[in-house]
C-alpha positions, -999 to +999 in steps of 0.1 A: +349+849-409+344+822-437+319+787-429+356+769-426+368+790-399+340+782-383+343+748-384+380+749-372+370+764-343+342+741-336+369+710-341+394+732-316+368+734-290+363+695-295+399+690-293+402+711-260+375+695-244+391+661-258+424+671-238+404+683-206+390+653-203+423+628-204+449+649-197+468+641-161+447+604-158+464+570-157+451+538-173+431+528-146+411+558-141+408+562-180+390+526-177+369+536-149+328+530-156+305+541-136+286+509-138+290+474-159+268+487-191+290+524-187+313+540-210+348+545-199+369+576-211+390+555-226+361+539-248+347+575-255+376+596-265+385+564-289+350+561-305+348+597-310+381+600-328+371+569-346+341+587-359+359+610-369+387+595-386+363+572-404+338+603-418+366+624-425+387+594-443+354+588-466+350+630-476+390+631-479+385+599-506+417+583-485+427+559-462+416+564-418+447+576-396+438+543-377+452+520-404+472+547-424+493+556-389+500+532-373+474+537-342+454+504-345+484+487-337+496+511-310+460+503-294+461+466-297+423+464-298+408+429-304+384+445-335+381+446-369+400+476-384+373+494-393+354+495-363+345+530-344+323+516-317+289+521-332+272+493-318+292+484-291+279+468-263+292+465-225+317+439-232+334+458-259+334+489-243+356+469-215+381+458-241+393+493-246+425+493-226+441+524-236+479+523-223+482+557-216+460+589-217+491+602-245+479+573-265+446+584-265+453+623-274+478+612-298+456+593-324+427+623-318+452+646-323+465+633-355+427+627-367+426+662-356+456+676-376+441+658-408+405+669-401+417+708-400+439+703-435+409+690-449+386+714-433+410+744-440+405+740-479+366+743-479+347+771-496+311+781-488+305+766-519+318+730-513+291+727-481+260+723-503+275+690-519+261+662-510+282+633-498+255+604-486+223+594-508+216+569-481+197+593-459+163+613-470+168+640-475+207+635-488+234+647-466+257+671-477+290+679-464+278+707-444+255+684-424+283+655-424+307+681-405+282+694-383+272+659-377+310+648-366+309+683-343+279+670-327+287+639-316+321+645-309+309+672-287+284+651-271+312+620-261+340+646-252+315+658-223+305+627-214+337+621-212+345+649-190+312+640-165+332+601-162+367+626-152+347+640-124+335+612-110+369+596-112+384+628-093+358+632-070+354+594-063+382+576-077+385+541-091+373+518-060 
């Protein structure tokens, strides 16, 4: 097994968990927070393909799936196109109104598709590179990946902790 299967798999288990945690829930329930300063699923599966999309988008050298695709206008969000959520604050998180859970899936799954290409194409040798001089020590692309695994794991369960309250509880 090479570094890059590895990190297929690790996206995979991101993008099952991803699909777990949206799949069969309607708008409301994808809006549902557990209290005012919350994060919806909605808000989290969005931010997390954002993240995505945007640190992928700047290794790749090309343009995000959100702008490139299509999917900012399909979301009809009232940010700046290159917004992923960092910094968002209780009123923002609100303004994520996803239309559908399919909606949702389909722009992480077509951040997905692009992120496996890309990943797919790595050697062991490419994953000491260093991709950000902003950080001490540098980050390399290893730690940039790892970095998007991490995080995206990290929303995609809180994600699924919000779908169990939502089933257990509902929406009222």
């Amino acid at each position: 097994m090479t570094s890059a299967d590895l990190l297929v798999d690790a996206f995979e288990r991101v993008r099952d968990a991803v699909h777990r945690a949206v799949d069969g829930l309607n708008p409301q329930e994808l809006q549902y927070r557990v209290d005012p300063d919350a994060n919806s699923i909605g808000w989290l599966v969005w931010h997390l393909s954002r993240v995505q999309d945007d640190h992928l988008a700047e290794l790749i050298g090309g343009e995000q799936v959100w702008t490139a695709k299509g999917w900012m206008e399909r979301f009809g969000l009232p940010f700046a196109p290159e917004a992923t959520g960092y910094g968002h604050g209780g009123d923002d998180v609100g303004a994520v109104r996803v239309k559908s859970g399919d909606v949702l899936t389909g722009y992480y799954d077509a951040v997905h598709e692009q992120t496996i290409r890309y990943v797919k194409t790595l050697t062991d040798a490419d994953l000491p590179r260093v991709v950000d001089t902003a950080w001490e020590p540098p980050v390399t692309l290893a730690v940039r990946l790892i970095s998007v695994v991490n995080d995206n794991t990290e929303h995609a369960g809180q994600a699924a902790f919000v779908r169990g309250v939502v089933t257990r509880v509902g929406t009222d």
